[in-house]
C-alpha positions in Angstrom: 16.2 -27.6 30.5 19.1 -25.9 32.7 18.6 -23.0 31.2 14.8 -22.8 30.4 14.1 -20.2 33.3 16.2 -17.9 30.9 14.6 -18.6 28.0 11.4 -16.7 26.0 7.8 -18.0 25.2 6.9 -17.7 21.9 5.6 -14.6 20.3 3.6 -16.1 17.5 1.7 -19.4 16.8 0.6 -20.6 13.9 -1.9 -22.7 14.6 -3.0 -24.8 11.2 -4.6 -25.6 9.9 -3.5 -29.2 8.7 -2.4 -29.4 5.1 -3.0 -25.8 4.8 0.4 -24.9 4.1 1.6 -24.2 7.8 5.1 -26.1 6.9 5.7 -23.3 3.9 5.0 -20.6 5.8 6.9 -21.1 8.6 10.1 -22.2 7.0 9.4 -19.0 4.8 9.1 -16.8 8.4 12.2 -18.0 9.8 14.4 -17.0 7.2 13.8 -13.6 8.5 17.2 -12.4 10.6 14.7 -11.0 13.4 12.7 -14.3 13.6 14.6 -17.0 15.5 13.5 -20.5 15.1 12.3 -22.9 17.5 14.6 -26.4 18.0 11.5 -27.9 16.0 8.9 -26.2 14.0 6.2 -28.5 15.6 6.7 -28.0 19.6 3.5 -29.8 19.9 3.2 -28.6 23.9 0.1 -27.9 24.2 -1.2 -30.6 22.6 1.1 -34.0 23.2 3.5 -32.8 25.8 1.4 -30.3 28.0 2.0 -32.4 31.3 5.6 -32.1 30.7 4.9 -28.2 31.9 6.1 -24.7 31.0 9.8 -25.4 31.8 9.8 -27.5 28.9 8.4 -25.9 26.6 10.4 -23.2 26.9 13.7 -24.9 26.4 12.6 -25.3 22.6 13.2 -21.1 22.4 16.1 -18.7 22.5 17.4 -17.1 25.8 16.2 -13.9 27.2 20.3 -12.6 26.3 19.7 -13.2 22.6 16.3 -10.7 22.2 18.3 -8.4 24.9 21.3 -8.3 22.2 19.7 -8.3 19.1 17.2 -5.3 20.0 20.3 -3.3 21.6 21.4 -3.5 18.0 18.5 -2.1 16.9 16.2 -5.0 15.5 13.5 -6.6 16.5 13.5 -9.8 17.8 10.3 -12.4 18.0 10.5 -16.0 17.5 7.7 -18.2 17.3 6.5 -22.0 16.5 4.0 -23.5 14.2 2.1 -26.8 15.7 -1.3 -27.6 12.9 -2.8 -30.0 15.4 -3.4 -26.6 17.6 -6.2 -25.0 15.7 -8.4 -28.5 16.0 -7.4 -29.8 19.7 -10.5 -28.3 22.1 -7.9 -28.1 25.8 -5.7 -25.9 23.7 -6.8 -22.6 23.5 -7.1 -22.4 27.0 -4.4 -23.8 27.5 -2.4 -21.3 25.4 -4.2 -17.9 26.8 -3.8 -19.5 30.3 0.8 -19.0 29.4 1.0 -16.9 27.0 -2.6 -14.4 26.5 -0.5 -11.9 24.6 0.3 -14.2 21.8 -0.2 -13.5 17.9 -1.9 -16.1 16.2 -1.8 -17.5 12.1 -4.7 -19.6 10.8 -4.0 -20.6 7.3 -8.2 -22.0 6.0 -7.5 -24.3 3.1 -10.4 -24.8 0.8 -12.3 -27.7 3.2 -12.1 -30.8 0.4 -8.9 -30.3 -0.7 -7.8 -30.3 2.4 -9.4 -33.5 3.7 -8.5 -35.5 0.3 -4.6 -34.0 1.3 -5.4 -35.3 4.9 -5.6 -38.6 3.7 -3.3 -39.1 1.4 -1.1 -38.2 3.8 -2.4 -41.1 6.4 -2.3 -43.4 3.8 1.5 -42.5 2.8 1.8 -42.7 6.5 0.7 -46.6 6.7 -2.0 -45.1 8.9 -5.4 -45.1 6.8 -6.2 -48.8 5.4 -9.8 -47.9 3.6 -10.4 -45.8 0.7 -11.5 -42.1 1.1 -15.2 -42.7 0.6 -15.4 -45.6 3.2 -12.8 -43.6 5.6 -15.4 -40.2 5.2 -18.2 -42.4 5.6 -17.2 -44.2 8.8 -15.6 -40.8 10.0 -18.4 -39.5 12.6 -18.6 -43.3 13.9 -14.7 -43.3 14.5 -14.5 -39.9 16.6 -17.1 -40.6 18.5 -17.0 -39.3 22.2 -13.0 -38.5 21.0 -13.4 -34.8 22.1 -15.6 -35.1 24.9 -12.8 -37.4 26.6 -10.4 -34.7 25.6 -12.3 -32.4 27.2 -12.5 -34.1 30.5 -9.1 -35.7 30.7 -6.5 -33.6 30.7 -3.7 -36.5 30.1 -6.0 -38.2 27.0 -4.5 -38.3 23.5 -6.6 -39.6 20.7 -4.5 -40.6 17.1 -8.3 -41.0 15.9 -8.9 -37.6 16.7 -5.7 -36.3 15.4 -4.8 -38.3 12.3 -8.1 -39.7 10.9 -10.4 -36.5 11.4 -10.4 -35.6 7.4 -14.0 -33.9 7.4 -14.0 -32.7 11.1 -11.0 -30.8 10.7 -12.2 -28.6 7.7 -15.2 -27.2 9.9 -13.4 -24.2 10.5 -15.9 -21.9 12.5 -16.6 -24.0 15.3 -12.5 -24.4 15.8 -11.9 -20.7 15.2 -14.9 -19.6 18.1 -13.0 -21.5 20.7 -10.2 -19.8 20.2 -12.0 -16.2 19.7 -13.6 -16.6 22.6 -10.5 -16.3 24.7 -8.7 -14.0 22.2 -9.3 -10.9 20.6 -9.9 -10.7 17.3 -7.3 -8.1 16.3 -4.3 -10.9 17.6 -5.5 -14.1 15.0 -4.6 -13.4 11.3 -6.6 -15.9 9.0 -5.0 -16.4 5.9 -7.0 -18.1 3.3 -4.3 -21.2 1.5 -5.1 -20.7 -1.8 -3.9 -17.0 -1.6 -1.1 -17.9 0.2 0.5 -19.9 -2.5 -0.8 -17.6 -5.0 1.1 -14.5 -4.2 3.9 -15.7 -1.7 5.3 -12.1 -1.2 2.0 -10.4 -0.2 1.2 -13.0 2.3 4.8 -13.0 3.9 4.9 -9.2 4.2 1.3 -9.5 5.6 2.1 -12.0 7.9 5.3 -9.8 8.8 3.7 -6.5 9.9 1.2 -9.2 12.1 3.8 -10.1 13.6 6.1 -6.8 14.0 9.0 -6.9 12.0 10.3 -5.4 9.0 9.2 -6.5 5.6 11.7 -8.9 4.1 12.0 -10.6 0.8 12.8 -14.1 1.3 14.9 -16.5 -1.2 14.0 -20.0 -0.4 10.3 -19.8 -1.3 10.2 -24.4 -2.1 6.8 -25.6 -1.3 7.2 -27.8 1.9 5.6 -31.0 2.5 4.0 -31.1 -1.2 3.3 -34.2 -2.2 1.4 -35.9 -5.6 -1.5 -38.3 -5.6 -4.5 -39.0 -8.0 -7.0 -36.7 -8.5 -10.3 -36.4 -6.2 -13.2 -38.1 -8.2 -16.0 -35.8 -9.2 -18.8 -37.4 -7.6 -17.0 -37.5 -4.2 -16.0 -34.0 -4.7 -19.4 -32.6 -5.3 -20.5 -34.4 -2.4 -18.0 -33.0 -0.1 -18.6 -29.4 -1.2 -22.6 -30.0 -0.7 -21.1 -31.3 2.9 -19.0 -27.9 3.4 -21.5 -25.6 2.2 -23.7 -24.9 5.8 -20.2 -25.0 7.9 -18.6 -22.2 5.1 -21.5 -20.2 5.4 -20.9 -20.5 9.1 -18.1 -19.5 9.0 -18.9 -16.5 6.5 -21.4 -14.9 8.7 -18.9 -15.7 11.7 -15.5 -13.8 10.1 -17.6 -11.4 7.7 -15.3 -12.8 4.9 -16.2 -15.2 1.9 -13.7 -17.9 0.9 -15.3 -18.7 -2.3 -15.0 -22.5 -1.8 -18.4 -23.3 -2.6 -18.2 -22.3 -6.4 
């Protein structure tokens, strides 16, 4: 904190989503030697600690004397943090163009039922999900009720509902993505879809690269992170999901011009 007046905001976020693959890809970013690190890969500022102000958040980068040496060697320098709980939470885009408007965004879409069945596995793991997934999905809408309305109008609210137990909500993408592309161009969010991600690793690191303006790099460590194994989803539940997904993917098709190719 002494020394957070000399200290940079981040040039990048990557945003989530949850159980997209966010972990991987960040770990995979900061192996790069002109990507510094934050002191945590989740800051989670503008989300949990936003009343703890600017000062504080800025103590979690390197000093302004570390991109003034490295670039008067002759490399770039950005550095960056990588919070999934950003993409869902409704105060923070605004709160993020309101710092830092400049700022490169990553939105890593996972296919919408996997992503929810990862969801909660992981609150069960977690000790944090009691009911199975069908009864957790079915009670879901009745659990977040009026959750992001109240984090709309109180700026100090935090809701564990909201952010640990919202396994559907969380995979309607568009309506997440239009908040924050309504306060951002379109030319500073790179959407990468998950499954393409951890399909070809190298093309969606030097992709993320140039979005983010350094040189290509070809990274070693390349370990899934956060990966974890649990039954299969059943058939029935799946099929039901995807029926669920279909009018928010289409959505979100006609939205970003681009096809995911979850629903087949």
């Amino acid at each position: 904190m002494i020394t957070s007046p000399l200290r940079v905001l981040p040039d990048f976020l990557i945003i989530g989503a949850m159980r997209g693959g966010t972990s991987s890809l960040y770990h995979y970013l900061v192996q790069h030697p002109c990507i510094a690190h934050a002191q945590t890969k989740e800051v989670h500022y503008f989300d949990s600690h936003y009343q703890k102000g600017p000062l504080w958040y800025r103590a979690h980068f390197d000093t302004v004397g570390s991109k003034w040496l490295l670039r008067a060697r002759g490399r770039s320098f950005v550095t960056g943090e990588a919070t999934a709980y950003y993409l869902f939470h409704p105060q923070v885009p605004t709160r993020v163009f309101r710092l830092m408007p400049r700022v490169k965004l990553i939105a890593l879409l996972r296919n919408p039922v996997d992503r929810a069945y990862s969801h909660y596995q992981r609150a069960v793991r977690r000790g944090r999900e009691k009911l199975s997934f069908d009864e957790a999905i079915r009670i879901e809408a009745e659990r977040l009720k009026d959750e992001t309305q109240r984090l709309m109008s109180d700026e100090s609210y935090q809701s564990l509902v909201h952010r640990q137990l919202s396994y559907l909500a969380r995979g309607i993408y568009v309506d997440q993505l239009k908040r924050w592309l309504d306060l951002f161009p379109r030319e500073r969010l790179l959407i990468i879809k998950s499954e393409d991600f951890f399909a070809d690793v190298g093309r969606t690191l030097d992709e993320a690269q140039r979005f983010i303006g350094v040189p290509s790099w070809n990274i070693e460590d390349r370990q899934v992170y956060k990966q974890a194994s649990y039954s299969k989803l059943e058939p029935a539940t799946r099929q039901r999901l995807v029926e669920y997904f279909a009018p928010h993917n289409r959505r979100l098709k006609e939205f970003l011009g681009q096809d995911f190719g979850w629903d087949r």
